[in-house]
N, C-alpha and C positions, 0 to 999 in steps of 0.2 A: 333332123336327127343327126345329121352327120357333123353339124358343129358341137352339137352336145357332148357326141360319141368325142370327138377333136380332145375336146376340154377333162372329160373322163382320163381318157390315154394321158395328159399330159398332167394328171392328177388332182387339177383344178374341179373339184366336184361340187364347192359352191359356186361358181359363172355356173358346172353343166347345168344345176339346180336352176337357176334365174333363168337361164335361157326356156329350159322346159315350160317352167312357170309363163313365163312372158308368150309361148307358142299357144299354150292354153288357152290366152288371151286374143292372140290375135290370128291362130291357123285357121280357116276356116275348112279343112281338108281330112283327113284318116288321124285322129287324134290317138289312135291306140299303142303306137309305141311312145308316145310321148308319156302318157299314163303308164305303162308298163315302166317306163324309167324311174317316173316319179312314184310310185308304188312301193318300187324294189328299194330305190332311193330311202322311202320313210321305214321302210321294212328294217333297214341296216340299220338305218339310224336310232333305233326303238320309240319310233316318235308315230305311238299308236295313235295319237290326234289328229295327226296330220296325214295317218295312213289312212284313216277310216272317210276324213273330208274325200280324199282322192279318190277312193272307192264308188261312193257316193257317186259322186258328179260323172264317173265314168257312168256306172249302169246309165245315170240320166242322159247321157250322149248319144244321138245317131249317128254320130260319126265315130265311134269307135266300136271295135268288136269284142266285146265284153268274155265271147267266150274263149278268145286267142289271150284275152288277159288272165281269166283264169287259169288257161293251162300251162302258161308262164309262171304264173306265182307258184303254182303247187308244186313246181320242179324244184 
C-alpha cells in the first residue's frame, strides 16, 4: 500500500492503478485497502464497469473485510 500511496502523492495515479491491480494478483495477505483504493479509484474515474467488477471480487474475498469497505465508500 505504501508504494501505491508513494505514486498517488507524486500524482502518478496510472503506476498507483497497475500497482494495485498487479497486488490483486499476487498479495496473498489483507486485500481490503487495496480494493478500497481501487474502488475509490473507479468511483473518480466514473468507470461504473470497472467499479462494479471491483466490488464483485471484493465480497468474493476472504481476505478482505467487506464491511471496512463499505464504510469507506459511503464516506
Amino acid at each position: 500500500m505504501e508504494l501505491i500511496q508513494c505514486c498517488c502523492d507524486a500524482g502518478d495515479k496510472v503506476r498507483a492503478r497497475e500497482i494495485a491491480e498487479q497486488g490483486l494478483k499476487q498479495c496473498r495477505d489483507d486485500l481490503t485497502d487495496i480494493f478500497i483504493f481501487l474502488l475509490q479509484d473507479a468511483k473518480a474515474c466514473s468507470e461504473e464497469v470497472r467499479y462494479k467488477k471491483f466490488y464483485a471480487s471484493a465480497k468474493r474475498r476472504k481476505m478482505v473485510d467487506i464491511v471496512r469497505v463499505d464504510e469507506v465508500l459511503e464516506q
